[in-house]
C-alpha positions in Angstrom: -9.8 59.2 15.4 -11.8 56.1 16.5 -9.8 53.0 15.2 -12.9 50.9 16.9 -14.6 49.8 13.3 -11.3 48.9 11.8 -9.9 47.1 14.7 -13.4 44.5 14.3 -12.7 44.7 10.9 -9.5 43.6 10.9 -10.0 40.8 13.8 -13.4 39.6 12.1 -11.0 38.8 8.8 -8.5 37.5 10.5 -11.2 35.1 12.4 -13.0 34.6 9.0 -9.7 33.9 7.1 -9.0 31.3 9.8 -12.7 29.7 9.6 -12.3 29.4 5.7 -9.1 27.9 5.8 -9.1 25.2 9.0 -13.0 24.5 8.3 -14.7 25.8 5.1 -11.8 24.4 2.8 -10.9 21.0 4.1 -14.8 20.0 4.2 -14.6 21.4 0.1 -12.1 19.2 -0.6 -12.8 15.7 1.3 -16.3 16.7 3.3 -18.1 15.5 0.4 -16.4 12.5 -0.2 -18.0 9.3 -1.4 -17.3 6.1 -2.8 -15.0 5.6 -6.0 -13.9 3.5 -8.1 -10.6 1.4 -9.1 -8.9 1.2 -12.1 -9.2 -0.1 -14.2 -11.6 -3.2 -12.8 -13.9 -0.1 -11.5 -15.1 -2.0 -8.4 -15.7 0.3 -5.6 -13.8 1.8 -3.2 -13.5 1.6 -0.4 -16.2 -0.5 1.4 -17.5 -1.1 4.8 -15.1 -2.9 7.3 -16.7 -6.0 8.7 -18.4 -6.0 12.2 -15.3 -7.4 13.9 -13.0 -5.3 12.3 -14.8 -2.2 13.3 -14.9 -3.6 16.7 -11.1 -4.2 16.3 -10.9 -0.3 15.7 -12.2 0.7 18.7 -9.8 -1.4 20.7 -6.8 -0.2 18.4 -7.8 3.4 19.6 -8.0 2.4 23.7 -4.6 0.7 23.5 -3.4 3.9 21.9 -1.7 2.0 18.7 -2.1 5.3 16.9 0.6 6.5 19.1 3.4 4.6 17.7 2.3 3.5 14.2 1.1 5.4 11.4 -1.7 4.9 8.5 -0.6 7.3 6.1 2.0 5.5 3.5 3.8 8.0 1.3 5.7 8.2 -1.9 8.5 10.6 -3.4 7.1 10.9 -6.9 7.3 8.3 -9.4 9.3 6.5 -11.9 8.4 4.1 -15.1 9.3 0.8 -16.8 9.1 0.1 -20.4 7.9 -3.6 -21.0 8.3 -4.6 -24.4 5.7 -7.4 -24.8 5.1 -8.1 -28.5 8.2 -7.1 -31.3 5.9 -7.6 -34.4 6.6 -8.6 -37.2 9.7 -6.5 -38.3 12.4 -7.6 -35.1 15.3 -6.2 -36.7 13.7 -2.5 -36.5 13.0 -3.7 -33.0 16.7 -5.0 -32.5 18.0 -0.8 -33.9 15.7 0.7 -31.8 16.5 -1.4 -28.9 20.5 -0.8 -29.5 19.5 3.3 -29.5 17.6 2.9 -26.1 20.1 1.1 -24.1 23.7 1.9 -24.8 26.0 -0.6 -24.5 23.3 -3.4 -26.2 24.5 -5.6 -29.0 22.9 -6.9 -31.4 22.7 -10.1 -30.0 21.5 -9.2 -26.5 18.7 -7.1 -28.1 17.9 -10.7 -30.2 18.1 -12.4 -27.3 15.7 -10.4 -25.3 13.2 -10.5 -28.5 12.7 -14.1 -27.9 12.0 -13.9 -23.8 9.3 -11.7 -24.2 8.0 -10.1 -22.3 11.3 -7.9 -21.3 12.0 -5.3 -19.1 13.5 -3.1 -21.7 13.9 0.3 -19.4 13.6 0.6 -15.8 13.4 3.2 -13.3 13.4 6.1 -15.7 11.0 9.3 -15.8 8.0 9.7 -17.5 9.6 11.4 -20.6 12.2 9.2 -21.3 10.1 6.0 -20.9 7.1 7.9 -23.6 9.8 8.3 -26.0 11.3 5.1 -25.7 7.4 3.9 -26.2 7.2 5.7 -28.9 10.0 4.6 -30.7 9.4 1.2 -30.2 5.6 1.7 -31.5 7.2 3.0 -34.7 9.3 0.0 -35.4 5.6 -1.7 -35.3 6.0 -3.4 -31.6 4.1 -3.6 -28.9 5.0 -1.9 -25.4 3.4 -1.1 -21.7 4.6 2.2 -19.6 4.6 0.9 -16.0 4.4 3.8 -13.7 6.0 3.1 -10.5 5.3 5.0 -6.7 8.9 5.4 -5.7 10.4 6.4 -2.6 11.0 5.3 1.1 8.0 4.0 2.7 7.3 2.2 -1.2 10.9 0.9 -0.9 10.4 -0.4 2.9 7.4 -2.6 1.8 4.7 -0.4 3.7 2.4 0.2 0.6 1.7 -0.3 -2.9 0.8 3.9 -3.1 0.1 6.6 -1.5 -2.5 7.2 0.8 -5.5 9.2 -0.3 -8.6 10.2 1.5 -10.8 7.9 0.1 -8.8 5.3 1.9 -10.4 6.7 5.2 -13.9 6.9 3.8 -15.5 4.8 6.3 -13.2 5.3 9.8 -13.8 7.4 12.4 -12.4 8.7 14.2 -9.1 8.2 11.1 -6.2 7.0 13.2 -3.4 8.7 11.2 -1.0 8.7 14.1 1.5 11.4 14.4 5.4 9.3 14.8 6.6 6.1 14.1 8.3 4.2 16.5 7.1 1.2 14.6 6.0 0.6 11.3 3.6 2.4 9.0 0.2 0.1 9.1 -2.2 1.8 6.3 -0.9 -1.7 4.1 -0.3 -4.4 6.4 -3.4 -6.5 6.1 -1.7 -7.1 2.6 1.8 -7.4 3.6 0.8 -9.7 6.5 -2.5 -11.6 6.1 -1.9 -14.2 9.0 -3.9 -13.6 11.6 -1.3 -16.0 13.8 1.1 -13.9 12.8 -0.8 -11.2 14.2 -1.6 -13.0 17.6 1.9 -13.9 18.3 2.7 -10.6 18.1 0.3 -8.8 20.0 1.4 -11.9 22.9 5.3 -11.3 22.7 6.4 -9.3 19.7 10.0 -10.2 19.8 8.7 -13.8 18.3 7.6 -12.6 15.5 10.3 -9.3 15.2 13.4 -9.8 17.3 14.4 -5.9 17.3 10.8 -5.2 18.2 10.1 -1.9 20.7 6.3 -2.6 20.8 5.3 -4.4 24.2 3.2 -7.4 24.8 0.1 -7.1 25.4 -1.0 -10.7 27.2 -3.7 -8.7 28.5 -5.6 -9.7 25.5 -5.2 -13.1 26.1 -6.3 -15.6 28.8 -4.6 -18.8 30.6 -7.3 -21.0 31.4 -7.2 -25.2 31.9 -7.4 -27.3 28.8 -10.1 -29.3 30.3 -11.7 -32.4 28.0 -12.1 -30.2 25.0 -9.3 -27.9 23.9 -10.1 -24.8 22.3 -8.9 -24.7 18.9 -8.0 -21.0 19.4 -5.4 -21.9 21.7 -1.7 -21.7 20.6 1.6 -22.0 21.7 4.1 -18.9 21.7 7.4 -20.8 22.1 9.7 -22.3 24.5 9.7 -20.3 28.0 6.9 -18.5 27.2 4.3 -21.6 26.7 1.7 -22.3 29.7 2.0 -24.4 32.5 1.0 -28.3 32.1 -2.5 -28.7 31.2 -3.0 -24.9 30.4 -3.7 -23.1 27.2 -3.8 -19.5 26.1 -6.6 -18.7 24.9 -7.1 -15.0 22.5 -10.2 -13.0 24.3 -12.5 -11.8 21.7 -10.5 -8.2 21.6 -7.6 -9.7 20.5 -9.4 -11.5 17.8 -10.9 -8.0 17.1 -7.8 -6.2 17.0 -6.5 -8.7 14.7 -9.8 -8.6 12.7 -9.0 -4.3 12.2 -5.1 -5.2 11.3 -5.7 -7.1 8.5 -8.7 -4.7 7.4 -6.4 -2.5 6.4 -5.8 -2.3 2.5 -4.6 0.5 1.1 -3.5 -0.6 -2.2 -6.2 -0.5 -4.5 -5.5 1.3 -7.8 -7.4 4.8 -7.9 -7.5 7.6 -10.6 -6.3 10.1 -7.3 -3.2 7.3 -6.6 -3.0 4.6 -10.1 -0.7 1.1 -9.5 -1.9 -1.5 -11.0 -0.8 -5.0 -10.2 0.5 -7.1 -12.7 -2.7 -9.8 -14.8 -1.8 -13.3 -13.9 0.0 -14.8 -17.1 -2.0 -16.7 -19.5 -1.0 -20.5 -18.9 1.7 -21.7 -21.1 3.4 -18.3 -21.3 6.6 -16.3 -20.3 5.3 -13.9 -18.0 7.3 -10.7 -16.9 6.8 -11.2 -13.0 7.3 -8.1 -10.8 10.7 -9.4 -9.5 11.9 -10.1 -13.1 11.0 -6.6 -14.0 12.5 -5.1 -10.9 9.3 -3.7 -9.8 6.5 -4.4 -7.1 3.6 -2.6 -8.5 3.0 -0.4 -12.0 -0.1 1.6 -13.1 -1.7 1.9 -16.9 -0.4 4.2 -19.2 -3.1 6.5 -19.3 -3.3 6.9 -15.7 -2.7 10.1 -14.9 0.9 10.5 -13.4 1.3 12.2 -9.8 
């Protein structure tokens, strides 16, 4: 019997399968990607990085950063808070319904926390639990926002607001997801850290900026050069037995000022219908606000964003 026709058969599947999974699929499900927009401000996302930070991009990639940071910030799942921002006009069906959320509340506490509102009422619980607890609270005619919160490590370490998404790679390429982290995750940390000192110091000599840093200096970047009649006012000074001989500064050449330019170009925070947090309205003047550390939280999305 001549197996020839079956054997193609069989390896031209196998080949196709491979094509429609490695190729055809991915370029189906981010290929076509374009700009979106936030939520719920709807400004678009993401846009262009400036000039310098695309330079900045390039010399990230020679240095090989990608090696030993990541851009890819992720999250566990999610939990919710229940703010309770308005108790109407009938408090003490507020005060009954608070006393059969909480266990443990008295009367008083729940009166208490009726007139320091806004309150954290729930925190950290699921989905389920926090829409009931809405619900109840709607029916004794008060007012109430589900916060829904990205939870787990890299959210807990400070490294993002969310998750990341595709659309938060729209515009690089080549994307510099990285593969390990032998330092921290940097999809978020031209938010977390918007100095751009910050940033120099720690390209020069990291351990002045993070004592238990691995990463290693890279002075390459910067120049020693005489001070001359007119100092440059890029010049700074790193610290005792590190700073320049007399009449000497270091000066940042223009790829560190690029590299720092790309560092804090990177924002992955925005709140998208793919990955919702919302960060909380500034409080009108003259009012108790529920800031993020009072409610025990960093970050919260809308309740009808849709929860992943």
């Amino acid at each position: 019997m001549n197996y020839g026709p079956l054997i193609f058969l069989t390896a031209f599947c196998a080949l196709a399968g491979s094509w429609y999974g490695l190729v055809l699929k991915p370029q189906l499900q981010v290929g076509q990607l374009q700009t979106t927009n936030t939520i719920p401000a709807g400004a678009a996302y993401p846009v262009s990085r400036p000039g310098l930070a695309r330079e900045g991009s390039e010399v990230y990639r020679a240095n090989g950063c990608a090696q030993c940071h990541s851009q890819q910030a992720t999250q566990t799942g999610i939990v919710c808070d229940v703010i309770l921002t308005d108790a109407g006009t009938n408090q003490s069906a507020v005060v009954s319904a608070l006393e059969r959320l909480e266990q443990g509340l008295s009367k008083i506490k729940a009166a208490e926390m009726l007139s320091k509102l806004p309150a954290t009422v729930l925190h950290g619980v699921s989905k389920e639990r926090a829409d009931a607890a809405a619900k109840a609270l709607k029916t004794a005619e008060a007012k109430t926002e589900v916060w829904i919160l990205p939870a787990g490590p890299d959210i807990a370490r400070g490294w993002g607001k969310r998750r990341s998404v595709a659309e938060d790679f729209l515009y690089d390429y080549p994307v510099m997801l990285g593969s390990q982290r032998v330092g921290p995750d940097l999809a978020n940390v031209g938010s977390r850290l918007p100095d751009a000192n910050w940033h120099l110091l720690h390209l020069y000599n990291p351990r002045l900026t993070v004592k238990s840093s691995l990463m290693p200096p890279y002075r390459f970047l910067f120049e020693t050069r005489d001070i001359g009649k007119n100092p440059s006012p890029d010049a700074f000074q790193p610290s005792a037995g590190l700073q320049p001989p007399p009449g000497k500064e270091i000066i940042p050449k223009p790829e560190a000022k690029a590299l720092v330019a790309y560092l804090m170009s990177l924002h992955a925070d925005a709140p998208l219908f793919v990955a919702p947090v919302t960060v909380p309205a500034p409080p009108p003047s003259g009012t108790n606000a529920v800031s993020s550390t009072e409610a025990g939280v960093t970050n919260a999305t809308p309740t009808n964003a849709p929860a992943k």
